[in-house]
MARBA-3410 file (N, C-alpha, C, O; in Angstrom, 1 decimal):
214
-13.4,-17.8,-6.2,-14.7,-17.1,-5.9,-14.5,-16.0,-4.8,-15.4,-15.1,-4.8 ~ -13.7,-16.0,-4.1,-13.4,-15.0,-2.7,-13.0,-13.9,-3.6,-14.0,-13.2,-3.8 ~ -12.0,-13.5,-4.3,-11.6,-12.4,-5.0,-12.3,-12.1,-5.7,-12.2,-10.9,-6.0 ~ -13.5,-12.8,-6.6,-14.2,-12.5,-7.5,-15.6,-11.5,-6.3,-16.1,-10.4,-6.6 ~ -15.8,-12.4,-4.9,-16.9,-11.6,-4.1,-16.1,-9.7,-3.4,-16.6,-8.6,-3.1
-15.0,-10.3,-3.6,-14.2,-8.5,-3.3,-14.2,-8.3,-4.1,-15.2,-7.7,-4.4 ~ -13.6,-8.5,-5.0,-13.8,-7.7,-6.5,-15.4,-7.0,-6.2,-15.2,-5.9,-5.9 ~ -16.5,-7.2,-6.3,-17.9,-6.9,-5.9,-17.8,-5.7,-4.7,-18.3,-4.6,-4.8 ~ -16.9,-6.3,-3.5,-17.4,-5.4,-2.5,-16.2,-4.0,-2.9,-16.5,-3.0,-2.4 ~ -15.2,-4.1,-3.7,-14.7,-3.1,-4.2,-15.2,-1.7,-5.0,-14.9,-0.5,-4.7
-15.9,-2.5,-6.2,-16.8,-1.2,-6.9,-18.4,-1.0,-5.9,-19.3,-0.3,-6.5 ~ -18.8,-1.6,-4.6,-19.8,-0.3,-4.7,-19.1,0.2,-3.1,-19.8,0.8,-2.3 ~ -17.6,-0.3,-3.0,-17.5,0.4,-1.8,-16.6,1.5,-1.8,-16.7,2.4,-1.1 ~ -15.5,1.3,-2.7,-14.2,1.5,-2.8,-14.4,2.4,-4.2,-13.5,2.3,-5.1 ~ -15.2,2.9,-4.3,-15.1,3.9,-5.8,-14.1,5.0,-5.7,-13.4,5.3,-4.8
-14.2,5.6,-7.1,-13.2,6.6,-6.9,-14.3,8.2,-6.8,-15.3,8.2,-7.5 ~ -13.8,9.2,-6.0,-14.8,10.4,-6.0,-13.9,11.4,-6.2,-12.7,11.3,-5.9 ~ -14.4,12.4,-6.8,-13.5,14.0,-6.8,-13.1,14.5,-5.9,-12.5,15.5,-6.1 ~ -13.3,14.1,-4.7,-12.4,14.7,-3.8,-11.1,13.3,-3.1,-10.5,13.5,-2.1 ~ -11.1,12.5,-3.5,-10.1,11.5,-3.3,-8.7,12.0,-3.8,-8.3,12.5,-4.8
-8.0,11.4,-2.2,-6.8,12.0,-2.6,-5.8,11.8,-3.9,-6.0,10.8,-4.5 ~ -4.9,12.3,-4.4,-4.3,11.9,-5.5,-2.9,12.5,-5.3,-2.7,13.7,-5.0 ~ -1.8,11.5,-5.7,-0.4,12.0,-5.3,0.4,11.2,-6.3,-0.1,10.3,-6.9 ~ 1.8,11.8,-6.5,2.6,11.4,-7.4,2.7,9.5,-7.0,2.3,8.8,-6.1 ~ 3.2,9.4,-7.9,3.4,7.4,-8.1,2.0,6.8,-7.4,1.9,5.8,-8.0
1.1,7.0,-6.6,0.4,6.6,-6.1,-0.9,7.1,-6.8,-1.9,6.3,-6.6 ~ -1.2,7.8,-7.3,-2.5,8.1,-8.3,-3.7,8.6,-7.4,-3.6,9.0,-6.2 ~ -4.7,8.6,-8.1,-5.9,8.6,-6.9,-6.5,8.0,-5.8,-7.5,7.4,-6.1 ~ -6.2,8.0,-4.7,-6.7,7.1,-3.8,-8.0,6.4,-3.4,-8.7,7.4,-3.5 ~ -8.6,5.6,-3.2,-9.7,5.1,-3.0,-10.2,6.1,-2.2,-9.4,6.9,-1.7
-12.0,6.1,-1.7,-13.0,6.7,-1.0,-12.7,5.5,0.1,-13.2,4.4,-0.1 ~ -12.1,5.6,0.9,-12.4,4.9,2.3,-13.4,4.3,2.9,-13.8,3.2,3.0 ~ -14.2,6.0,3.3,-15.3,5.7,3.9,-15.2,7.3,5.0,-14.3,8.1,5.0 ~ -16.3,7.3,5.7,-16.6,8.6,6.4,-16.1,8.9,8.0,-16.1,9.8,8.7 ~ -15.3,6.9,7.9,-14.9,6.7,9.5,-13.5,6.9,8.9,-13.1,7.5,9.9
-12.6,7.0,8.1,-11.1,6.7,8.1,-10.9,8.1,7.7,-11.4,8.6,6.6 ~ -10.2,8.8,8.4,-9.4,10.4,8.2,-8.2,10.4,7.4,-7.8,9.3,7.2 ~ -7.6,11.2,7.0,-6.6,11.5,6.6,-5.4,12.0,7.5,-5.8,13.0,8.0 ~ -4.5,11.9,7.9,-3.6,12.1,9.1,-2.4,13.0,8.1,-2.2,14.2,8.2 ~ -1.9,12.0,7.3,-0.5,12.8,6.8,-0.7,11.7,5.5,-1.2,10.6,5.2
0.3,13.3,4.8,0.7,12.4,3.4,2.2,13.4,3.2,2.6,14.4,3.8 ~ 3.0,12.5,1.9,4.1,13.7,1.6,4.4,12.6,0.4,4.0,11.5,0.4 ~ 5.0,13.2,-0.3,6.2,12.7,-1.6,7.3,13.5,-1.5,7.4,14.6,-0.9 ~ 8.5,12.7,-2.2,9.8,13.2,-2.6,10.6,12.6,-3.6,10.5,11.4,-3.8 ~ 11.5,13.3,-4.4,11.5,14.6,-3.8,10.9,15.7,-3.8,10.1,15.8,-4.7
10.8,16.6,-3.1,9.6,17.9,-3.0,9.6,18.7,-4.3,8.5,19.3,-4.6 ~ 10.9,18.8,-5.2,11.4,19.8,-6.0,12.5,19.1,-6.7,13.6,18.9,-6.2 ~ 12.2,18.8,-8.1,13.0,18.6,-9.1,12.9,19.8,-10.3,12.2,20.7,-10.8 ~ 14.4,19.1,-10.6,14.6,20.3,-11.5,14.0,19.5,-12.8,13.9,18.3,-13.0 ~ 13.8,20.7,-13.9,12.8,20.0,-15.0,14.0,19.4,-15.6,15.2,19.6,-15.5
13.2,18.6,-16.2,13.9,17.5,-17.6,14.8,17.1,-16.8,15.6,16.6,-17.5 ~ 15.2,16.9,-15.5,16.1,15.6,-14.7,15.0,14.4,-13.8,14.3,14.7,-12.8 ~ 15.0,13.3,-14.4,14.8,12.2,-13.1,15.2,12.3,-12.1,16.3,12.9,-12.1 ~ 14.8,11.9,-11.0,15.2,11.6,-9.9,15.3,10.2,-9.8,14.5,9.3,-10.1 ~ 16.7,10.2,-9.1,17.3,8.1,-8.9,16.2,7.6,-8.5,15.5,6.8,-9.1
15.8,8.2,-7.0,14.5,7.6,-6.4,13.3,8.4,-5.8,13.5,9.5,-5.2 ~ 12.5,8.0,-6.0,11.3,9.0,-5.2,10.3,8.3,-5.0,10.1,7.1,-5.4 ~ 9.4,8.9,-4.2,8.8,7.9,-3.4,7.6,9.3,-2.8,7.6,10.6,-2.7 ~ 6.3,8.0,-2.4,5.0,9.2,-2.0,4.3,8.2,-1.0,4.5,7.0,-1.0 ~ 3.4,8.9,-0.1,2.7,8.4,1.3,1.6,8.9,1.4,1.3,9.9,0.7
0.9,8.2,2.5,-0.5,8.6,3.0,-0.6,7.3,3.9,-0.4,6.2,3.7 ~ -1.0,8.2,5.0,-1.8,7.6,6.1,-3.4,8.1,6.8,-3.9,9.2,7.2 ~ -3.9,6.7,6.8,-5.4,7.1,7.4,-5.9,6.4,8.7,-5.6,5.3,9.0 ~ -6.8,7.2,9.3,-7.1,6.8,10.7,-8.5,6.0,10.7,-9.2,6.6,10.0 ~ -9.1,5.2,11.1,-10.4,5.1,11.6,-10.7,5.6,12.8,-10.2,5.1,13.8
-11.8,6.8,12.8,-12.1,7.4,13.9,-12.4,6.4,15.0,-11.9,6.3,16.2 ~ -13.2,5.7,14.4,-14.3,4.3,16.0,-13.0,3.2,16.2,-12.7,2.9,17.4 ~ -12.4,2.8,15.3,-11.7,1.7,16.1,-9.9,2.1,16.0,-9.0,1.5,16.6 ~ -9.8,3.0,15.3,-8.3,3.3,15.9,-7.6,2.8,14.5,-6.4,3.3,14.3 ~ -8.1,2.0,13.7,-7.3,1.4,12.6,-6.6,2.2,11.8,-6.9,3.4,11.8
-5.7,1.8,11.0,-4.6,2.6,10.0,-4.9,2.1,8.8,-5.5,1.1,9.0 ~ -4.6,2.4,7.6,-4.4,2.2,6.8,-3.2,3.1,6.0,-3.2,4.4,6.1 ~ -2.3,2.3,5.4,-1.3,3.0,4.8,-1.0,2.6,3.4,-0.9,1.4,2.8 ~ -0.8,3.9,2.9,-0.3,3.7,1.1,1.3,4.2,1.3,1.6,5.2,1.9 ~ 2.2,3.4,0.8,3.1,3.7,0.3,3.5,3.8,-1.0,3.0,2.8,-1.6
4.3,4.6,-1.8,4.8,3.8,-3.4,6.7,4.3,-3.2,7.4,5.0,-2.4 ~ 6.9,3.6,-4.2,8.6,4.1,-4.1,8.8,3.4,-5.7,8.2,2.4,-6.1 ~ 9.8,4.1,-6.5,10.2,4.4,-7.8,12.0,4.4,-7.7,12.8,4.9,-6.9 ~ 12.3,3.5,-9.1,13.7,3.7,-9.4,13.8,4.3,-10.3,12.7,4.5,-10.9 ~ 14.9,4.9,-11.0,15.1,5.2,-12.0,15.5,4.2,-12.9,16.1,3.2,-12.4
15.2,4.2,-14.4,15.4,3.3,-15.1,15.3,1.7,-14.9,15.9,0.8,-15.5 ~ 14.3,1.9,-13.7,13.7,0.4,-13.8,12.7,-0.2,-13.7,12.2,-0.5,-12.7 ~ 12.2,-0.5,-15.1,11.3,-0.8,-15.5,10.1,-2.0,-15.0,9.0,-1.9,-15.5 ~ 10.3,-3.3,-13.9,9.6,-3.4,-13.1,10.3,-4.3,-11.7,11.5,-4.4,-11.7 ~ 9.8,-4.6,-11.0,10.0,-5.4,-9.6,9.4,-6.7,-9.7,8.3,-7.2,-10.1
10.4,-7.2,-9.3,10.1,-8.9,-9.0,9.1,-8.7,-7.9,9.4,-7.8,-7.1 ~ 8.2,-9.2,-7.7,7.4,-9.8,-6.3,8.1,-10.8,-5.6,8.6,-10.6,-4.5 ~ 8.3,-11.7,-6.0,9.2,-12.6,-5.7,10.3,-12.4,-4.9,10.4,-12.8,-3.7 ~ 11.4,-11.7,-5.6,12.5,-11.0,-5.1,12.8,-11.1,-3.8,11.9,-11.5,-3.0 ~ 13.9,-10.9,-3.3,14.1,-10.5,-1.9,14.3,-9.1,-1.6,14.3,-8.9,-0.4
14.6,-7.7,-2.5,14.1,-6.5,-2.2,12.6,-6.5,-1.9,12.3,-6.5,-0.8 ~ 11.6,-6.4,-3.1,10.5,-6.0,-2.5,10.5,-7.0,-0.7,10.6,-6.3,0.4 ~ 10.4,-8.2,-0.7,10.0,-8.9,0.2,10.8,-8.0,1.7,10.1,-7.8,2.6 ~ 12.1,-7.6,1.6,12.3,-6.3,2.5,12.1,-5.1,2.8,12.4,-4.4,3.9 ~ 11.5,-4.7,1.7,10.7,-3.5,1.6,9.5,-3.6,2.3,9.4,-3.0,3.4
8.5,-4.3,2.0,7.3,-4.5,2.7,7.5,-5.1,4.2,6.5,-5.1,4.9 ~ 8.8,-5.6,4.9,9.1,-5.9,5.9,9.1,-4.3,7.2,8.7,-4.2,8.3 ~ 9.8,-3.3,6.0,10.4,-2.5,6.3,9.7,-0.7,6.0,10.1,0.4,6.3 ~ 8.4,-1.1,5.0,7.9,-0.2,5.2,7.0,0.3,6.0,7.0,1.5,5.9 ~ 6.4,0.0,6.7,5.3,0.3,8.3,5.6,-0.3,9.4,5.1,-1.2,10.1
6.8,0.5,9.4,7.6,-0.5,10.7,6.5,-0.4,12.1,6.8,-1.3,12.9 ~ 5.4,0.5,12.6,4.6,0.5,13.4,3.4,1.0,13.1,2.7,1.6,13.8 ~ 3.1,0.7,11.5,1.4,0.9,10.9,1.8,1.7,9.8,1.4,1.6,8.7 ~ 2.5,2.5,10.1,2.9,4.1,9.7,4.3,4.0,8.9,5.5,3.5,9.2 ~ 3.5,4.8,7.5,5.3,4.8,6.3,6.1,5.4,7.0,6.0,6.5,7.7
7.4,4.3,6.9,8.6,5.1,6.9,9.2,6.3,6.6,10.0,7.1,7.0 ~ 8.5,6.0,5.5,8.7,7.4,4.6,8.8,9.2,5.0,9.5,10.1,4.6 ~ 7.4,9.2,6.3,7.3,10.0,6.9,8.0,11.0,7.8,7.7,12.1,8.2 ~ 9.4,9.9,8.1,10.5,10.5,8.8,11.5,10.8,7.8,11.7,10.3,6.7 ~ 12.2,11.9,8.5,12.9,12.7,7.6,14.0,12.5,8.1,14.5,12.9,9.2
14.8,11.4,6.8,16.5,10.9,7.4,17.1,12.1,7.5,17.2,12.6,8.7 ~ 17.5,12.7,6.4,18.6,13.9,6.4,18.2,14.6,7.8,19.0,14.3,8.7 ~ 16.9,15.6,8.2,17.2,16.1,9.5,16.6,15.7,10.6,16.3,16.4,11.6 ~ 16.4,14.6,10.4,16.1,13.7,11.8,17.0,12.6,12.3,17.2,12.2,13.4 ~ 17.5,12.4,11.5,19.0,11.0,11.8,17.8,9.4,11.5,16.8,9.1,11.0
18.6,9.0,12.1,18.3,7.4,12.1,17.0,7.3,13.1,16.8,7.9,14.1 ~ 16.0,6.2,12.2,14.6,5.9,12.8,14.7,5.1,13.3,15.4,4.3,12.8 ~ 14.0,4.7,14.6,13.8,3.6,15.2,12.2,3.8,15.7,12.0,4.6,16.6 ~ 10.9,3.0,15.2,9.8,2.8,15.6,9.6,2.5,17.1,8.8,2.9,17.9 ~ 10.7,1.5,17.2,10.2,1.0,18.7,9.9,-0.2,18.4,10.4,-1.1,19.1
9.1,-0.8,17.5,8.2,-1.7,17.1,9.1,-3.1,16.0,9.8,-3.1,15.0 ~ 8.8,-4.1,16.7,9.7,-5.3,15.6,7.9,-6.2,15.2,6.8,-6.2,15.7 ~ 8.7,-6.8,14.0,7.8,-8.2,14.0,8.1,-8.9,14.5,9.2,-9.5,14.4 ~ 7.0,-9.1,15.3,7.4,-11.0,16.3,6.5,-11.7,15.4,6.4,-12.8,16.1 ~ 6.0,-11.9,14.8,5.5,-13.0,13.7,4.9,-12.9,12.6,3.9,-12.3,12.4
5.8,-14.0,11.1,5.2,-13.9,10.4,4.1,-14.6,9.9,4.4,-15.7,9.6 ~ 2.4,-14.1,9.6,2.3,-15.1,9.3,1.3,-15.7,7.9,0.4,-16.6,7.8 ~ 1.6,-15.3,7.4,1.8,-15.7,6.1,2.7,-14.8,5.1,2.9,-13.9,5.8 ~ 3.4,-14.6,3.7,4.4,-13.7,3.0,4.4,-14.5,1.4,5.2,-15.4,1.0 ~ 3.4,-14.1,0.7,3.9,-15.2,-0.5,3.2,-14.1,-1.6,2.6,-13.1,-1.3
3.6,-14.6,-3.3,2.9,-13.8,-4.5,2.1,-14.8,-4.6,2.3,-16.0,-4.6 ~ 0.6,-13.8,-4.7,-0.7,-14.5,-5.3,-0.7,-14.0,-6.6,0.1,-13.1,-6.9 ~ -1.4,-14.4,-7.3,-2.4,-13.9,-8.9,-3.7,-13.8,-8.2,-4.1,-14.6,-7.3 ~ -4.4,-12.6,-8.7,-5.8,-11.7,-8.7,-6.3,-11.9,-9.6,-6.0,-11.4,-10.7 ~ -7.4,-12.6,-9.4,-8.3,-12.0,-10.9,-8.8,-10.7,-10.5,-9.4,-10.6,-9.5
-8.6,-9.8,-11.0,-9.3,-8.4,-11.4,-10.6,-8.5,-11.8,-11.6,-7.8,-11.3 ~ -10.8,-9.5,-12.9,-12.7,-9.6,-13.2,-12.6,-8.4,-14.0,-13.7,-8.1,-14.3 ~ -11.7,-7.5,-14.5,-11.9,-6.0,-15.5,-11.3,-6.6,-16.6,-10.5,-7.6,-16.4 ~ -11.6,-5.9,-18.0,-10.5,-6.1,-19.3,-9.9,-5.4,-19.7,-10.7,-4.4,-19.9 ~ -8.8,-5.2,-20.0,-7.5,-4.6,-21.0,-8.2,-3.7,-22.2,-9.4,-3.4,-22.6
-7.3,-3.4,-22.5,-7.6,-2.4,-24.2,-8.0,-3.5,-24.9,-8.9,-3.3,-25.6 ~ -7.8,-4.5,-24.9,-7.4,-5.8,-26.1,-9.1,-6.6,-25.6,-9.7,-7.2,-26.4 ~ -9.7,-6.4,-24.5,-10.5,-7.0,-24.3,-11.0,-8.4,-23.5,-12.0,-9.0,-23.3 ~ -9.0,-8.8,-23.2,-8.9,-9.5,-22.3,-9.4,-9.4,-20.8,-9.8,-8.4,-20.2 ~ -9.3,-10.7,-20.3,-9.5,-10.5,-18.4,-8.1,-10.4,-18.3,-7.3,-10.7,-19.2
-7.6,-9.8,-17.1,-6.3,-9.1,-16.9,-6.4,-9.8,-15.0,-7.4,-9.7,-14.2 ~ -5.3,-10.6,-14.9,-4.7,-11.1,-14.0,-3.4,-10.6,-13.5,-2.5,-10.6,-14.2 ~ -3.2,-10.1,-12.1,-2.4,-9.3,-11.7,-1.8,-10.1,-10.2,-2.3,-10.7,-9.3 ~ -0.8,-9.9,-10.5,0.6,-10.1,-9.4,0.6,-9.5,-8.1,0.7,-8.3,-8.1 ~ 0.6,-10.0,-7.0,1.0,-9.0,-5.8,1.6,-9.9,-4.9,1.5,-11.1,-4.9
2.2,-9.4,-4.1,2.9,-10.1,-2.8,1.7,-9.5,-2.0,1.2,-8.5,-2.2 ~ 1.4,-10.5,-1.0,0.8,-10.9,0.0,1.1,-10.9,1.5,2.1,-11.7,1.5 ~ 0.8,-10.7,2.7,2.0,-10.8,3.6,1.1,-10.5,5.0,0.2,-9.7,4.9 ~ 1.2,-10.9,5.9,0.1,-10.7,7.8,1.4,-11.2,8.5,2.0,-12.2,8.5 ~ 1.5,-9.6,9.4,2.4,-9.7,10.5,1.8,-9.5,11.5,0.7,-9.0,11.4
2.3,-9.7,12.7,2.1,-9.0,14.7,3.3,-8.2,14.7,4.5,-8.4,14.4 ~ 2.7,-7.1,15.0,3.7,-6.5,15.7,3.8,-6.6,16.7,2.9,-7.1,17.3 ~ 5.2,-6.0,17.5,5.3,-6.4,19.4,5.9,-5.0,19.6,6.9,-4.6,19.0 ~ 5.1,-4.2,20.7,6.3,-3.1,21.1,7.4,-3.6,22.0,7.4,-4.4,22.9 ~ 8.4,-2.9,21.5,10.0,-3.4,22.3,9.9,-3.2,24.0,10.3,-3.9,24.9
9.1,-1.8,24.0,9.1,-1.8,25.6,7.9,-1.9,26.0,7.7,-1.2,27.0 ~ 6.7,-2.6,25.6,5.8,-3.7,25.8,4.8,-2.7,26.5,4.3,-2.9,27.6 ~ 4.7,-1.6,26.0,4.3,-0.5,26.9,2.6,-0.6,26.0,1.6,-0.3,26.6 ~ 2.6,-1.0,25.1,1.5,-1.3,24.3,1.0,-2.7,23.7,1.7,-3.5,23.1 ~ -0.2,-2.8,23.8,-1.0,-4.0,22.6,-0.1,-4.0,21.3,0.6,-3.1,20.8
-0.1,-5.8,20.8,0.3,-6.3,19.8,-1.0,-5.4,18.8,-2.2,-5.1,18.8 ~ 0.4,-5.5,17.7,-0.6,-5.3,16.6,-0.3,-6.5,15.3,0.7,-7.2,15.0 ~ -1.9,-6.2,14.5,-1.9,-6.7,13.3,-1.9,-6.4,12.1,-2.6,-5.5,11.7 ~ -1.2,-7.0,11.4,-1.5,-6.4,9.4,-1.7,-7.0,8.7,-1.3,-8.2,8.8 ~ -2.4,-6.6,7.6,-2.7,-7.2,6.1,-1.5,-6.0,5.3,-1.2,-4.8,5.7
-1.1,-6.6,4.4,-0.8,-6.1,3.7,-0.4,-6.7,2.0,-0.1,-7.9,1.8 ~ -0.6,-5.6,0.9,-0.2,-6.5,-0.5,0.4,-5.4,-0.8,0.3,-4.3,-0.3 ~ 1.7,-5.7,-2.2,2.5,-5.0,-3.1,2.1,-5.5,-3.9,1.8,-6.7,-4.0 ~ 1.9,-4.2,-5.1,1.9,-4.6,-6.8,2.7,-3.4,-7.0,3.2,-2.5,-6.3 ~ 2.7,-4.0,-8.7,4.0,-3.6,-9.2,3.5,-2.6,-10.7,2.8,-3.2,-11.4
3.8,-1.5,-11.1,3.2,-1.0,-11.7,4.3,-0.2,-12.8,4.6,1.0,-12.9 ~ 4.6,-1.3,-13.4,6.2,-0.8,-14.3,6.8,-0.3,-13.9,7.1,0.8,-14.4 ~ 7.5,-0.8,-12.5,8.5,-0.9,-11.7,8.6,0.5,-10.7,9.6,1.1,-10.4 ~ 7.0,1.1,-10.4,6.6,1.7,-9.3,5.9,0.4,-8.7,5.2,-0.4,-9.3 ~ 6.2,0.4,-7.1,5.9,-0.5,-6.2,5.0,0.3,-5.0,5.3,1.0,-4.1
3.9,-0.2,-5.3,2.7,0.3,-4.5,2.4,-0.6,-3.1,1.9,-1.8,-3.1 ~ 2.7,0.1,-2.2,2.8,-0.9,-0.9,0.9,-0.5,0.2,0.8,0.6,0.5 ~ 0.2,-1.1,0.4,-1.1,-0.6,0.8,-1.2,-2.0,2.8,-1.4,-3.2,3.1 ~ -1.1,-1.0,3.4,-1.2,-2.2,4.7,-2.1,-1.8,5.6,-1.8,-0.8,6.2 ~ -3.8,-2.7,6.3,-4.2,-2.2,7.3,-3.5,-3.2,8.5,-3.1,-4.4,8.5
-3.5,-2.2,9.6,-2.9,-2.4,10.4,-4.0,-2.0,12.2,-4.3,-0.8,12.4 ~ -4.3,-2.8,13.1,-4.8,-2.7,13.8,-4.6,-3.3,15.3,-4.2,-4.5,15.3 ~ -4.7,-2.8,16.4,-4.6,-3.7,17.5,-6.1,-4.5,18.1,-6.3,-5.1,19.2 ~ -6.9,-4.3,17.1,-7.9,-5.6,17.1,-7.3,-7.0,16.3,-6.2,-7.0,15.7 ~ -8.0,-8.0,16.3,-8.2,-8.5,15.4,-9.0,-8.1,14.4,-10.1,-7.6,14.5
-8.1,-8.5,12.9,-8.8,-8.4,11.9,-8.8,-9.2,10.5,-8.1,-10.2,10.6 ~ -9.4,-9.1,9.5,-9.2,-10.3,8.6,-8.3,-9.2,7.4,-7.9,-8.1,7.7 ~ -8.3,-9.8,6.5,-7.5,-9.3,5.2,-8.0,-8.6,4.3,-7.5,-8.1,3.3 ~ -9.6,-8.6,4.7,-10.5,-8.3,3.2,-10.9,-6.8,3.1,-11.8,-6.4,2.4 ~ -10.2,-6.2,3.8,-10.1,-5.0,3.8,-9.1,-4.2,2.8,-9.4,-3.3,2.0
-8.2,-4.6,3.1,-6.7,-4.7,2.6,-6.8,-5.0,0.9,-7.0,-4.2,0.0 ~ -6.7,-6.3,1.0,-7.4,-6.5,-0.2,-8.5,-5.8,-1.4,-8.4,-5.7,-2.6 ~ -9.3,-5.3,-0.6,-10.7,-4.8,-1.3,-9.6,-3.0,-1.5,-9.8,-2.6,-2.7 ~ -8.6,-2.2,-0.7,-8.4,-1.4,-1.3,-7.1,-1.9,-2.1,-6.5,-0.9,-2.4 ~ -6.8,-2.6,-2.4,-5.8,-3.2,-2.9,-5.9,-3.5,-4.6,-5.1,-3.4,-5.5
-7.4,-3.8,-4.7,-8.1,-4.0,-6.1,-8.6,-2.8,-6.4,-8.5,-2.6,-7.6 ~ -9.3,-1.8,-5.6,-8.9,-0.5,-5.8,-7.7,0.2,-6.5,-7.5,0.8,-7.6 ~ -7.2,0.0,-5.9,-5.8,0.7,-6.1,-5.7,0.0,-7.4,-6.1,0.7,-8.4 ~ -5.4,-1.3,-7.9,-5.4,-2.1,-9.2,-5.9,-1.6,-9.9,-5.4,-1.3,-11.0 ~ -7.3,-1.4,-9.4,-8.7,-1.5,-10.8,-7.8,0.3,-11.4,-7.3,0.5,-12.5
-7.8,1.0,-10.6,-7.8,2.4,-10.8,-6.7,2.9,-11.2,-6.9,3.9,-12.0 ~ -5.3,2.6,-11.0,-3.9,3.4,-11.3,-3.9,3.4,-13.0,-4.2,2.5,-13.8 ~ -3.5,4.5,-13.0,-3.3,4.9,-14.3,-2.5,4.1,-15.4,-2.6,4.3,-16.6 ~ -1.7,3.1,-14.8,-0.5,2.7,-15.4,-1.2,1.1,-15.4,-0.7,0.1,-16.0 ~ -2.3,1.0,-14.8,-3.1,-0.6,-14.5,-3.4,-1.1,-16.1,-3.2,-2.3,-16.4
-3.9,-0.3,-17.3,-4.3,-1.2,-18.6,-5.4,-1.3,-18.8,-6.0,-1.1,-19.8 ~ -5.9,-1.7,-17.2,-7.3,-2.3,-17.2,-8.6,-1.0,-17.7,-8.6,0.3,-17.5 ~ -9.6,-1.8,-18.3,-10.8,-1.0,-19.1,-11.8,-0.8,-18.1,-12.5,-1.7,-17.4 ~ -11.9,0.7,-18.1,-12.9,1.0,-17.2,-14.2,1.0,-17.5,-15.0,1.3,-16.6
END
C-alpha cells in the first residue's frame, strides 16, 4: 500500500514538463519543484566518433533545495556490450557506495586533469542496503502490471575533519538494460525516503527504455 500511495504522490507531483532536463543514459528528468535548482550536470564522453561505442560512459545532474539546503542527485553509468546489472551483485552494491561520496556525483570530477578525488566525507553508517520489487501500478505494451527491481540503500555521512554536520541519504538503483540509474537525496536534516522514492518511480514510470504504458 506505501508504494501504491507514492506511486499517487508521483504523478501529480513528479510529472514530466518541457522544460525538464534531459541528458544522455538518464532521459528526461523529473519536475522537482520551484525550491530545487539545478547546480551542474555533464555526460561523457563529451565527443564520440560516429559509428564507435564507447567502453563506458556515463551522465550527471545535481539539484539544490533553495529553503533547506537538500541535494538531490542523478547519476547513470553504461557498459558496453552489457546488457543488464545484477542489483544484487557486489559491483552495483559498490557503485552506489561510491557514487555521492558527499551528496554530489563523482562523476563531476575530472580524473584525467584533476588527479585522484577525495570528498573528505566517509560513511559511518549503514543503514539499511537491500533489492526491493516496486509495483509501478502502470502496464506494459502487453497490458500487464510491470514490477520493477531496484537496490535500496540509507547512509550517514561523517566529515573526516568533523568541520561539518552528519549527513543523510535515501538512495535507489534501477537497472535499465544494463544502464544503471543511480537517484540519492541527501541532507543534513533528518529525512524520510519518500522523496527519493517518489523520484525514483519517476524516473521508472518515464525512461524510455522502462516498457511501461503511458
Amino acid at each position: 500500500m506505501k508504494y501504491r500511495v507514492i506511486f499517487l504522490l508521483v504523478v501529480c507531483c513528479y510529472a514530466l514538463h518541457a522544460d525538464a532536463e534531459e541528458l544522455p543514459l538518464l532521459g528526461q528528468l523529473p519536475q522537482l519543484g520551484p525550491d530545487w535548482v539545478l547546480q551542474k550536470q555533464g555526460w561523457f564522453p563529451e565527443k564520440q566518433e560516429a559509428g564507435k561505442k564507447a567502453d563506458y560512459e556515463g551522465a550527471w545532474a545535481t539539484f539544490t533545495n533553495s529553503k533547506t539546503g537538500d541535494i538531490m542527485s542523478f547519476a547513470a553509468d553504461r557498459y558496453a556490450n552489457v546488457t543488464s546489472r545484477a542489483l544484487e551483485g557486489g559491483a552495483i552494491g559498490q557503485s552506489a557506495s561510491e557514487m555521492f561520496p558527499d551528496g554530489l556525483p563523482r562523476f563531476r570530477h575530472n580524473f584525467k586533469r584533476d588527479g585522484p578525488f577525495d570528498s573528505g566525507w566517509d560513511i559511518a553508517d549503514v543503514i539499511r542496503f537491500s533489492a526491493i520489487t516496486i509495483q509501478t501500478g502502470m502496464r506494459n505494451a502487453a497490458g500487464k502490471y510491470v514490477k520493477a527491481r531496484a537496490l535500496q540503500y540509507s547512509y550517514v555521512y561523517e566529515s573526516r575533519a568533523g568541520t561539518a554536520p552528519n549527513r543523510l541519504a535515501h538512495g535507489y538503483v534501477l537497472d535499465f538494460g544494463g544502464t544503471a540509474i543511480f537517484i540519492q537525496h541527501t541532507s543534513a536534516h533528518i529525512i524520510t525516503s519518500d522523496e527519493a522514492m517518489g523520484v525514483a518511480m519517476s524516473v521508472l514510470r518515464n525512461h524510455p527504455s522502462s516498457g511501461l504504458k503511458q
